[in-house]
Structures are given as C-alpha cells and as structure tokens.
C-alpha positions in Angstrom: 96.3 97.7 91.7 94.1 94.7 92.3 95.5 93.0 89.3 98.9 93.6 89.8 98.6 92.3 93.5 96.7 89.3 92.9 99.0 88.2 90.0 102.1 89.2 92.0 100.5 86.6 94.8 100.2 84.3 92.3 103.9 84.5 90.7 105.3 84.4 94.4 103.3 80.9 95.0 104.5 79.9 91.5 108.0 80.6 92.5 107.6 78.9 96.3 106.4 75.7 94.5 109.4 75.4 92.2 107.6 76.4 88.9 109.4 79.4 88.3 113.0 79.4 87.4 115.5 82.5 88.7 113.9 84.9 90.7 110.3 86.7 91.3 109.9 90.4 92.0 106.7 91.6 93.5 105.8 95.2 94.2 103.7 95.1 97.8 103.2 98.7 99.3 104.0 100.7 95.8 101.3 99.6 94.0 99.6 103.0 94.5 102.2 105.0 92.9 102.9 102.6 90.5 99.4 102.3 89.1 98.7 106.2 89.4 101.7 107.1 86.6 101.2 104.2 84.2 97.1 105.6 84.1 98.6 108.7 83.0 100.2 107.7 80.2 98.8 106.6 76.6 100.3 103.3 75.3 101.5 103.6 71.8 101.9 107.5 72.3 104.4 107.9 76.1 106.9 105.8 77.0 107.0 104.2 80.2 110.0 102.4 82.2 108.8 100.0 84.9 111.0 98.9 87.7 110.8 95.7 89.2 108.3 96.8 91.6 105.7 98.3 89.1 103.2 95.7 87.8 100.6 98.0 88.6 102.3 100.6 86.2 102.6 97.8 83.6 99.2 96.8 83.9 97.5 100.2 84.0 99.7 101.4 80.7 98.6 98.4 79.1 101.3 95.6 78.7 99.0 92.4 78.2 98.6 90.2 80.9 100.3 86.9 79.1 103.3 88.9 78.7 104.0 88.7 82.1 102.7 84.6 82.6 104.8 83.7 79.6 108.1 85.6 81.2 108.1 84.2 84.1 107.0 80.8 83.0 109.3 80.8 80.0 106.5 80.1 77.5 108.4 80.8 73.6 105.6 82.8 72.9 106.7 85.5 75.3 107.9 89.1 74.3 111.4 87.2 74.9 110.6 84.1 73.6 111.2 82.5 76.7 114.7 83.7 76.7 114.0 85.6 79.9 112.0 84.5 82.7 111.7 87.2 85.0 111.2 91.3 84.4 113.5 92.1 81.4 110.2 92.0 78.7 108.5 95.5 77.1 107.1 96.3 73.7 109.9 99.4 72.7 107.7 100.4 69.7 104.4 100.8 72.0 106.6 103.4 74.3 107.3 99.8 77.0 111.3 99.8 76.9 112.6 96.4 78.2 113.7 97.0 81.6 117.5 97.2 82.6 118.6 96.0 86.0 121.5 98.1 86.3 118.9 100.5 88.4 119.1 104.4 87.3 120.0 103.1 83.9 116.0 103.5 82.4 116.1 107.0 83.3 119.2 107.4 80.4 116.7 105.5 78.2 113.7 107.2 78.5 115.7 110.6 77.9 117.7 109.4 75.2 114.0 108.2 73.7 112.5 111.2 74.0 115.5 113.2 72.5 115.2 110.8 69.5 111.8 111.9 68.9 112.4 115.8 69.4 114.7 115.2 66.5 112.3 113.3 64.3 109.9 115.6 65.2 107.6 113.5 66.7 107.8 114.9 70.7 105.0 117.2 71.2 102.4 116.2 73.7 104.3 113.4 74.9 105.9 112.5 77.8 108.3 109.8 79.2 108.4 108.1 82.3 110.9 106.6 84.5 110.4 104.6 88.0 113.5 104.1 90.1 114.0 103.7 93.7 116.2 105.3 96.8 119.3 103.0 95.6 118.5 103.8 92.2 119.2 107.2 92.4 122.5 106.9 93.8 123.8 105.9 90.8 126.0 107.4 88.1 123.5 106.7 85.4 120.7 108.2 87.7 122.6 111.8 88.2 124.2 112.0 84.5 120.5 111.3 83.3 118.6 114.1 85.3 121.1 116.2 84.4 120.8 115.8 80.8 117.1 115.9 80.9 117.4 119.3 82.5 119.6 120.8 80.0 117.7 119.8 77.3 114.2 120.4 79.3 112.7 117.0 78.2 108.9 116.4 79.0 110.2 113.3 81.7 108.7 112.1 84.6 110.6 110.3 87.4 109.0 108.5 89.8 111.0 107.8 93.0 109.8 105.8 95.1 111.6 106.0 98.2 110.8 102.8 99.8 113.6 103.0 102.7 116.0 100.5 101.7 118.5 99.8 98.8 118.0 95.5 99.1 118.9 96.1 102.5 121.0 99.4 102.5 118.7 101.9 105.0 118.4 105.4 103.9 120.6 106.3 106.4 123.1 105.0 104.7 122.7 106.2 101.3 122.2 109.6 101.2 122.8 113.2 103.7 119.9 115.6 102.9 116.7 115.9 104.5 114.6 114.5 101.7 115.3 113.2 98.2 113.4 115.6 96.7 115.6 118.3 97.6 117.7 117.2 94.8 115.4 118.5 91.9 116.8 121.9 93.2 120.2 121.0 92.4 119.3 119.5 88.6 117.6 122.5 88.1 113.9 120.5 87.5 110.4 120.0 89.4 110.2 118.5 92.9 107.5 116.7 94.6 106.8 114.8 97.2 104.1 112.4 98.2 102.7 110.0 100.6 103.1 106.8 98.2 100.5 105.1 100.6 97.7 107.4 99.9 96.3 106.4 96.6 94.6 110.1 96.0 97.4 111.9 96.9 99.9 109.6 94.9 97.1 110.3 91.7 96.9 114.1 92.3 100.4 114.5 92.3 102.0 112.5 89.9 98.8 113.5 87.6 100.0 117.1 88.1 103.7 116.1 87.0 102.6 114.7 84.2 100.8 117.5 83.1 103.2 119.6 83.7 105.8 117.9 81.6 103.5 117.5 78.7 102.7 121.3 79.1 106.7 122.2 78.1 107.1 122.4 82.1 110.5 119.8 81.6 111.7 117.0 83.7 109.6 116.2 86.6 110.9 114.8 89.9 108.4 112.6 92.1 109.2 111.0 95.6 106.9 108.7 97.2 107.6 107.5 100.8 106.4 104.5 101.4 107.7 101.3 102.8 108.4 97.9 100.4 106.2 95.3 102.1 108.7 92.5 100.9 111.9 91.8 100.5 113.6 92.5 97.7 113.1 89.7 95.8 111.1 86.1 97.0 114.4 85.2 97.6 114.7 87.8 100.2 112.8 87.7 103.7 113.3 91.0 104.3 114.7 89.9 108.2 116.6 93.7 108.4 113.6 95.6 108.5 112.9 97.1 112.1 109.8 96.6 113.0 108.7 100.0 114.1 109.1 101.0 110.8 107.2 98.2 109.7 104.6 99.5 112.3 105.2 103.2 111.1 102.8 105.5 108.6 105.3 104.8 106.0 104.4 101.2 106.3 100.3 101.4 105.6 99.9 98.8 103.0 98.5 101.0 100.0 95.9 98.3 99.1 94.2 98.5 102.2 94.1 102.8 102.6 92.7 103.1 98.8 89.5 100.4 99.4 89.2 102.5 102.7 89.2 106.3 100.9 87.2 104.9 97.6 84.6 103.7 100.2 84.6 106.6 101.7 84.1 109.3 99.2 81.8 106.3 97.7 83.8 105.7 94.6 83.0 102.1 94.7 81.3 100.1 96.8 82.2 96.8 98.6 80.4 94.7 96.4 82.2 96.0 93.4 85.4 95.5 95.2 84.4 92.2 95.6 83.7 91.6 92.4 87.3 92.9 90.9 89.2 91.0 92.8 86.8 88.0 91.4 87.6 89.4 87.8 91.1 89.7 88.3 91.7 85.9 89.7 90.1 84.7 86.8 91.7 86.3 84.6 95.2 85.3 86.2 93.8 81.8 86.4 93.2 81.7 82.5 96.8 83.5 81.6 98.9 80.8 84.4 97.2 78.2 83.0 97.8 79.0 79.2 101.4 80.2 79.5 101.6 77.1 81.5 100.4 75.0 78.5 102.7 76.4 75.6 106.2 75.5 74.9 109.3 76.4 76.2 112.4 77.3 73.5 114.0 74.4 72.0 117.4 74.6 72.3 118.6 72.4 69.5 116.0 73.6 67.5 115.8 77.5 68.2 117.9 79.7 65.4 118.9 82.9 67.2 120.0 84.3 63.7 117.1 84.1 61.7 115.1 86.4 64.6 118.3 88.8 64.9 117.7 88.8 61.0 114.3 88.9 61.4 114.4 91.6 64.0 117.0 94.0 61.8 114.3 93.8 58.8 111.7 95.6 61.1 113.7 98.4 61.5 
C-alpha cells in the first residue's frame, strides 16, 4: 500500500509537469483492497487482473517496479516496449493478463484462463482473480462472465470495489438493489461484503474468498465500499462528488485507518512506518530516474514484424 501510494504520487506529479503523455490513473482510497487480494495470490502460479485503480494489487503480486516507470514514461524497454504508456502492460505467462479498458471485460479473461488450464490439466489449487468496479459490473461482459464462471464452478475471485461512482455516474444511477452483492445470489456464487476502508477486514475477507475458491468452493463475489479519493483519471477533478460523502465513513482514506489499526494491535511501530515510506521513495526515485534515462521506440527504426514473429515463436 505504501508503494503503490507513493509511486502513484509520484506518476500524478509526473503527469502535472508534462512528462507523461496520455493519461495517469491512480488508485487513492482502494489501496486496501487492492493490496489484500494481490498478497493472496502466487505469481507464476494465479492469475491476477488489475484495474486501473490497483497498483497496490500489482505491486503486492509482484509485477516489478520498472514495469510500471517504463509504461508510463514510454521507455522501449517496457513490457510494451513503449508502445503503451499508461495501464495496458502485464506478464500473461506469470498469471499478469494485460489489462483491457473495456471494464468487465478481464473477468471473461480470467475465466476463459482458468478454463484453459482445467483442460490442460493444470487448474488444481489455483485461483484467478478479477478487480472491477460499480460501472464495471454493469456491463454485458461483466454478467455473461459471472455467469459462465458459475456454470462451470471456476475457482475465481471478483473483487468489486464499489467506489460510488461510474467516472461520474452515482450509484444511484446505475443499479436498483440494495447492495451489489446481492447479485451473487442471482449467479448462483459466493457473496461478500466489506468495508474496503478497513485494511483487516478487507484482508479477512477477501483471504477467506480466496480460500474458498481454491478449496473447489467456485466463483467468489467481493464488494468493498469505499469511496475513490480522486477522480477518475488526473484529468479528472472529481468536482461531482458531494462533499458529505466525501466527509462520510465510506470516505476514510484507507492509508490513514491501516497505520492507525497496525499501531494499535502493535503490528508495526511508527518508526518502522517511517522507515517504509523512506524505502519506498527511494526506490521510486531509482526506477523514475532510470526509465527516465532509457530510450523511447524509434519509429523509423522499430520493425513491428520481427517481434510479432518473434512473439509467435514463443508460443
């Protein structure tokens, strides 16, 4: 959580000063739930779809730091090879599909992923997991995907994180039932619901849906209220938010309650604290300033074909 918060600051400053191109998506406020699924997961064993709000998941599964300095600064060493300068990067063959912004669209992935594997024989004791958000599940992609994954009972986790708005579409306005989670009962899979501001809670729950799904328990559904704590993109300043929700519980930055409850049940102490955040800036420092150094793609000089070629021979 500390990483992925002190890079995102980092990105966003980046951006302001003009030396990112195309847009910046930070995750403030769902760091908690974010960072609680992607340390359940194995890298190189699960599979794990981030959203644009889940550095914290990216960072706690185990995607490299430089991966995300040399997106967003379009370095051509990048998993894209600086083709792609914002969230579209992943390792498919470590379990990291590339995320697709058509949002709902990764939880199709992830299934169809895992039902390659049942067939290879290669899908016991893993499980696959999918973050999407309140505008997310909305979508075609979103419904036709849980309902798959519940007809086949797939071990798949979906995180929904049910930050109030879809960009700036209130919930109000997007869905009729009481709670989100109330769907799992129509799909026919696992509900849950958390307080995606409590960092235990958000650990003890999505923990539990994790084991469950690697048990032979099938799809798992998680929704996490919470409140995003930006807009939707820097682009984005978020003007449509009222502020007594911004005042609310829902809007508790995550960050702040998880240094107060790892205190408290004396986890950590404020010196240590201290002293990750200290870690983590220097290590965003190094990977900002490296990425910064390297190349960016030669147009004139970059051959598309031989790495389509190149690509075809790995597989």
């Amino acid at each position: 959580m500390v990483t992925a918060r002190t890079l995102e600051s980092k990105l966003a400053s980046l951006y302001k000063a003009g030396k990112i191109v195309g847009g910046v998506y930070i995750g403030p406020g769902q760091e908690a739930i974010s960072a609680s699924i992607g340390s359940c997961l194995t890298w190189n064993h699960d599979i794990f779809a981030p959203l644009i709000r889940d550095q914290g998941g990216r960072t706690a599964f185990g995607e490299p730091m430089l991966d995300a300095t040399r997106s967003y600064l379009g370095s051509v060493k990048g998993p894209s090879r600086g083709r792609d300068g914002n969230i579209h990067r992943g390792h498919p063959k470590e379990g990291l599909p590339a995320m697709i912004s058509h949002l709902g669209a990764m939880v199709s992935v992830v299934a169809g992923m895992l039902f390659a594997r049942r067939i290879q024989g290669r899908l016991e004791g893993v499980v696959g997991a999918a973050s999407v958000g309140d505008g997310a599940s909305s979508t075609g992609s979103f419904h036709e995907a849980m309902n798959l994954a519940a007809v086949e009972k797939l071990p798949l986790v979906v995180i929904l994180a049910n930050n109030q708005f879809a960009y700036s579409t209130p919930t109000d306005r997007q869905f009729a039932c009481q709670s989100l989670v109330d769907r799992a009962v129509g799909y026919g899979v696992a509900g849950h619901e958390v307080d995606g501001t409590d960092l235990l809670a958000s650990l003890e729950v999505i923990s539990k849906a994790v084991h469950d799904a690697r048990e032979g328990g099938g799809p798992q559904l998680v929704v996490a209220n919470l409140l995003r704590l930006s807009g939707h993109g820097e682009h984005d300043d978020a003007s449509y938010v009222p502020e007594e929700l911004r005042n609310s519980p829902l809007g508790r930055d995550c960050m702040a309650v998880a240094e107060q409850q790892l205190l408290a049940e004396d986890f950590l102490t404020e010196a240590e604290i201290k002293e990750w955040k200290a870690e983590a800036v220097e290590e965003i420092q190094a990977a900002v300033a490296l990425a910064q150094q390297e190349p960016a793609p030669d147009p004139y000089a970059d051959d598309w074909m031989v790495y389509a070629s190149s690509e075809l021979a790995q597989e």
